[in-house]
C-alpha positions in Angstrom: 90.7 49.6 51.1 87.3 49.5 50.3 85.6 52.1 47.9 82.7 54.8 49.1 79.5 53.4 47.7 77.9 55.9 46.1 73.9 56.2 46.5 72.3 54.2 44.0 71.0 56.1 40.8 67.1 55.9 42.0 67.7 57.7 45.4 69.4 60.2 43.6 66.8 60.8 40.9 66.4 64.2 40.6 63.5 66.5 40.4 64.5 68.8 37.5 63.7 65.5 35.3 60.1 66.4 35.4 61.3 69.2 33.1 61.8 67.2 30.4 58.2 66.4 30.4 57.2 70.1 30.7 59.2 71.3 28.1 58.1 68.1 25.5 54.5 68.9 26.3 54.5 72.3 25.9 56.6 72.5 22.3 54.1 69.6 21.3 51.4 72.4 22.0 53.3 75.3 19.9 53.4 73.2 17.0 50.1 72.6 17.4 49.7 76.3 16.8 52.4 76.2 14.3 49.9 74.4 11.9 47.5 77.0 11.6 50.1 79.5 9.9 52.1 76.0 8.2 51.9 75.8 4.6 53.0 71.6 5.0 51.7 69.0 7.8 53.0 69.3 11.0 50.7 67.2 12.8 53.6 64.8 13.2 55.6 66.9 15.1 53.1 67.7 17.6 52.3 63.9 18.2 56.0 63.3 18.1 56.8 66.1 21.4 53.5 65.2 22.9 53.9 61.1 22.8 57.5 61.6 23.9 56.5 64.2 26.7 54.1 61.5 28.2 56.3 58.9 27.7 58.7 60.0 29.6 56.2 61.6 32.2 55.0 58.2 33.0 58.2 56.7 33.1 59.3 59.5 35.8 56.0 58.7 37.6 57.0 55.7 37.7 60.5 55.2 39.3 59.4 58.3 42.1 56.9 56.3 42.7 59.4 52.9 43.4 62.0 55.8 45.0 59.4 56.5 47.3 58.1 53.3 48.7 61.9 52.6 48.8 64.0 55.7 49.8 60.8 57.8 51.9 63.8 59.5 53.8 65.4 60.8 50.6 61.9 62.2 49.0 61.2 64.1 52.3 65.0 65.4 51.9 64.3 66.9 48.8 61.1 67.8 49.7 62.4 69.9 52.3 65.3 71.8 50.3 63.8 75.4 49.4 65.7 74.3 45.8 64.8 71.0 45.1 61.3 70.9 47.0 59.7 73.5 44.9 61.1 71.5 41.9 58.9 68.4 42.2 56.2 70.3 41.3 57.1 69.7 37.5 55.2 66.7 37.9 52.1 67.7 39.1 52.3 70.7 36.4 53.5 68.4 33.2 50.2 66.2 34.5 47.9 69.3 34.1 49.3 70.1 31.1 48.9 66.7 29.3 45.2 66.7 30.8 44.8 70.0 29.1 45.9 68.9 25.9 45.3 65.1 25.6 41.4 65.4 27.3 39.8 67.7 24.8 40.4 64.8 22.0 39.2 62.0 24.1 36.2 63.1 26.3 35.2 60.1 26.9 38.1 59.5 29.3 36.8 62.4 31.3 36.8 60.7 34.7 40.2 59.9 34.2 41.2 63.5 33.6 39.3 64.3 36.8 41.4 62.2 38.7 44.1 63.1 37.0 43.9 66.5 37.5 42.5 66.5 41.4 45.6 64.5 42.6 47.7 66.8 40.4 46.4 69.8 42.1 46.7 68.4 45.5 50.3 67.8 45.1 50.7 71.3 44.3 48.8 72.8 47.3 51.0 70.4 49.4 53.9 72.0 48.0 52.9 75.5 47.1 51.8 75.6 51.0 55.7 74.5 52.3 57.1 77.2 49.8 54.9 79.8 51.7 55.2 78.8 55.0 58.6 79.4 54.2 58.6 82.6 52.8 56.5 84.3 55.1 58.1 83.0 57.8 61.6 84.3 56.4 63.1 80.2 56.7 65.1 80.4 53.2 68.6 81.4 53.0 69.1 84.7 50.7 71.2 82.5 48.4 68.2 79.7 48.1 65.8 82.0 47.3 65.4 81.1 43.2 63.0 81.1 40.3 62.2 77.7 41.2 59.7 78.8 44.3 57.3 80.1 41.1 56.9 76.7 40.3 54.1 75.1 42.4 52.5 78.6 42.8 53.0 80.7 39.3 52.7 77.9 36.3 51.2 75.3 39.1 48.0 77.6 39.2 47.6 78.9 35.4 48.5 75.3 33.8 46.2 74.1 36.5 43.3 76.3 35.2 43.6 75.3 31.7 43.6 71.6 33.1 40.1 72.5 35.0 38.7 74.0 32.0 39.6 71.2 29.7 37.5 68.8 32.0 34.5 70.7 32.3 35.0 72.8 35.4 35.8 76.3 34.0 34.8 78.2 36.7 37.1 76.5 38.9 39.7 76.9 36.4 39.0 80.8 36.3 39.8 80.6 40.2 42.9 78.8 40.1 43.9 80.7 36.7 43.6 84.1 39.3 45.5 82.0 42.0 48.3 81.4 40.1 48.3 84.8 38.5 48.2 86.5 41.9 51.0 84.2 43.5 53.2 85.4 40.4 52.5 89.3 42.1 53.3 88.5 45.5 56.3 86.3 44.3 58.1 88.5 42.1 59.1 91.1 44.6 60.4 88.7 46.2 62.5 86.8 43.9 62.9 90.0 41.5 65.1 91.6 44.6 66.9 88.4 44.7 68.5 88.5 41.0 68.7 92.6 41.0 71.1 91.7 43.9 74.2 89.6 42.2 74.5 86.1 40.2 72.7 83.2 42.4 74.9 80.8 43.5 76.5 78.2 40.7 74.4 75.4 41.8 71.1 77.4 41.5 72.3 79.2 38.9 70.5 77.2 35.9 67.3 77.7 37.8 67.0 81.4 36.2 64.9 80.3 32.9 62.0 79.9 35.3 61.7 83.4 35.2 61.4 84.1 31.9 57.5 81.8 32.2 55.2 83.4 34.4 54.3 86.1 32.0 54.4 83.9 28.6 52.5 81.1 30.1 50.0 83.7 31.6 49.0 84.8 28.6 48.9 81.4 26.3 46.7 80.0 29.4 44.2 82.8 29.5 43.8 82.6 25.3 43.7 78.6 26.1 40.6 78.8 29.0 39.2 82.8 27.0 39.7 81.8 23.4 37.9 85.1 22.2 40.4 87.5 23.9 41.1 90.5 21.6 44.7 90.1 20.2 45.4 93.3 22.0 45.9 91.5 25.1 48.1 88.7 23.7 50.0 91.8 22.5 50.5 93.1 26.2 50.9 89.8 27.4 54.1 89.7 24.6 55.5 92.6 25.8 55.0 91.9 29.6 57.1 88.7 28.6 59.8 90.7 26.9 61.1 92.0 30.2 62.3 89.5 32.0 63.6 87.5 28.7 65.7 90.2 28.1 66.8 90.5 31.9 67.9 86.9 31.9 69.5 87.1 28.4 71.7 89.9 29.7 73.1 87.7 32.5 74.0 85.1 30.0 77.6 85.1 30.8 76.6 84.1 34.6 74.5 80.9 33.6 76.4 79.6 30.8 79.4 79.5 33.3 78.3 76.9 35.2 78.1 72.9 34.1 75.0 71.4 32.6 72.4 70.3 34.8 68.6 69.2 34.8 67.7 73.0 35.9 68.6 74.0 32.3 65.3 72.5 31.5 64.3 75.4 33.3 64.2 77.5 29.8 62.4 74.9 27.9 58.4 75.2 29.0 59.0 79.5 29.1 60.5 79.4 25.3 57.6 77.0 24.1 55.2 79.4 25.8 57.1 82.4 24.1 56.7 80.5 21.1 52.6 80.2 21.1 52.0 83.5 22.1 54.1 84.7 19.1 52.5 82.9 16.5 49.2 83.5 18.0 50.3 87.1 17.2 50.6 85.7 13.9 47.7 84.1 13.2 45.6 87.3 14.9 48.0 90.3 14.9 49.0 90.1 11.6 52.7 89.4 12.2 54.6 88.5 9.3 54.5 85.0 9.1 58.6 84.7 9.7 58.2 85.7 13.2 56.6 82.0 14.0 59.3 80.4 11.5 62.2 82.0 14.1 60.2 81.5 17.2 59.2 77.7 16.3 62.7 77.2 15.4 64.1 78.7 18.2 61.9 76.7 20.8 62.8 73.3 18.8 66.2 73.6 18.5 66.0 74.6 22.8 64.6 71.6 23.8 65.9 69.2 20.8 69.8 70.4 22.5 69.0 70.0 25.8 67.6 66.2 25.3 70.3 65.1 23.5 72.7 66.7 26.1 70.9 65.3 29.0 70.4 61.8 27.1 73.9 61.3 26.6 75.1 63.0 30.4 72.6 60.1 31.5 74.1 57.4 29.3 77.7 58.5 30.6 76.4 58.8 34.1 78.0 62.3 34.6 74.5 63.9 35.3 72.2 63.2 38.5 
């Protein structure tokens, strides 16, 4: 009796890897703020997050890229899941982000950025459109409706701006800055009514970290792209942020209940964001300087756990 073949491990390469990227990238750039307040180097940890980040974003690139001249059908199936569609847009977004913070050092691959950053954006309005289109046409199932529709729309849209303004184009990046920050109003009723009404469903569950970024990553974008904001509003932005941390912390039982999964990279990029806006508080607000020693930790010991538990699932083959 011959044994089910299961799909090969490229057509089932998953999304949520993108998040590995995200989360890298954006730690590298809290510990790039980290050294302003540092009383010892820490320039090698930055390069160490952000070389691993685009390592690993290039590798991703890569093999979706061989998926999808190979397995089209299984890209447009999980292009089409109101889960795992909005979830590919961790690539476009990890891309913005390493524009953002790679281009400003080397300007004089500007024209790379550009294209970079134009494709990147045009992925996102390809998928930002079908999470819309569903949405306003009422096509997702109550129980699909997750923090991961934010993605294309929410962080797509305020990374996206810092990635304009760090080629040159800031007054397109103060446009798509406003885009993203208006699809986090219209988006949070939404989903906000979803999680007030029970526990999503185990296989989504993971997927809640996502909400804890729209605010954090607002306000680390706008003091990225408006570097002479008054700390006030990194303040606000702080407080704004400590809402729905503290909503998904209090679920905790819920989402710790279920297996590990690449949508636990979900809490990686929002913690790192947390992070920056916290010892930008720091370096402006006054803050004791203890309050970036807990939050840098925090952040680094996040991601650092979730690697190695997704490094050694993969090695196993018990995560996919």
């Amino acid at each position: 009796m011959q044994r089910e073949k299961k799909p090969n491990w490229l057509k089932r390469l998953h999304p949520g890897l993108f998040g590995m990227s995200l989360g890298l990238l954006s730690l590298s750039f809290a510990w790039r703020k980290y050294s302003y307040v540092s009383n010892f180097s820490t320039q090698w940890m930055e390069m160490v997050f952000l070389s691993l980040g685009v390592v690993i974003l290039c590798l991703l690139t890569v093999l979706w890229s061989i998926k999808g001249a190979l397995y089209p059908a299984a890209i447009k199936e999980k292009f089409l899941n109101p889960v795992l569609g909005p979830m590919m847009a961790y690539l476009p977004i990890s891309t913005l982000l390493a524009v953002a913070l790679i281009l400003p050092r080397f300007p004089e691959y500007v024209l790379f950025g550009y294209t970079l950053t134009t494709l990147s954006l045009l992925i996102q309005v390809i998928i930002a459109w079908r999470v819309v289109h569903l949405l306003s046409m009422g096509d997702i199932p109550n129980d699909q409706v997750t923090p991961a529709l934010y993605l294309p729309i929410v962080p797509g849209g305020l990374v996206g701006g810092a990635a304009l303004d760090a080629i040159g184009l800031p007054g397109f990046g103060y446009l798509v800055w406003g885009m993203g920050l208006g699809g986090w109003a219209l988006l949070e009723m939404r989903i906000l009514h979803r999680l007030f009404a029970g526990p999503l469903p185990a296989q989504y569950r993971a997927t809640i970290g996502i909400e804890m970024g729209p605010a954090a990553v607002s306000t680390i974008t706008a003091i990225t792209i408006w570097p002479n904001l008054p700390v006030d509003v990194i303040l606000v932005g702080l407080g704004i942020a400590s809402g729905p941390i503290f909503a998904v912390m209090t679920r905790w039982r819920s989402w710790t209940a279920v297996p590990f999964s690449f949508g636990f990279w979900s809490f990686a990029f929002p913690a790192a964001a947390t992070t920056s806006c916290v010892i930008e508080a720091v370096i402006r607000g006054g803050w004791p300087h203890e309050a970036a020693i807990i939050a840098i930790t925090i952040s680094t010991g996040l991601v650092l756990f979730l690697l190695i538990r997704t490094t050694i699932l993969l090695i196993k083959r018990q995560l996919y």
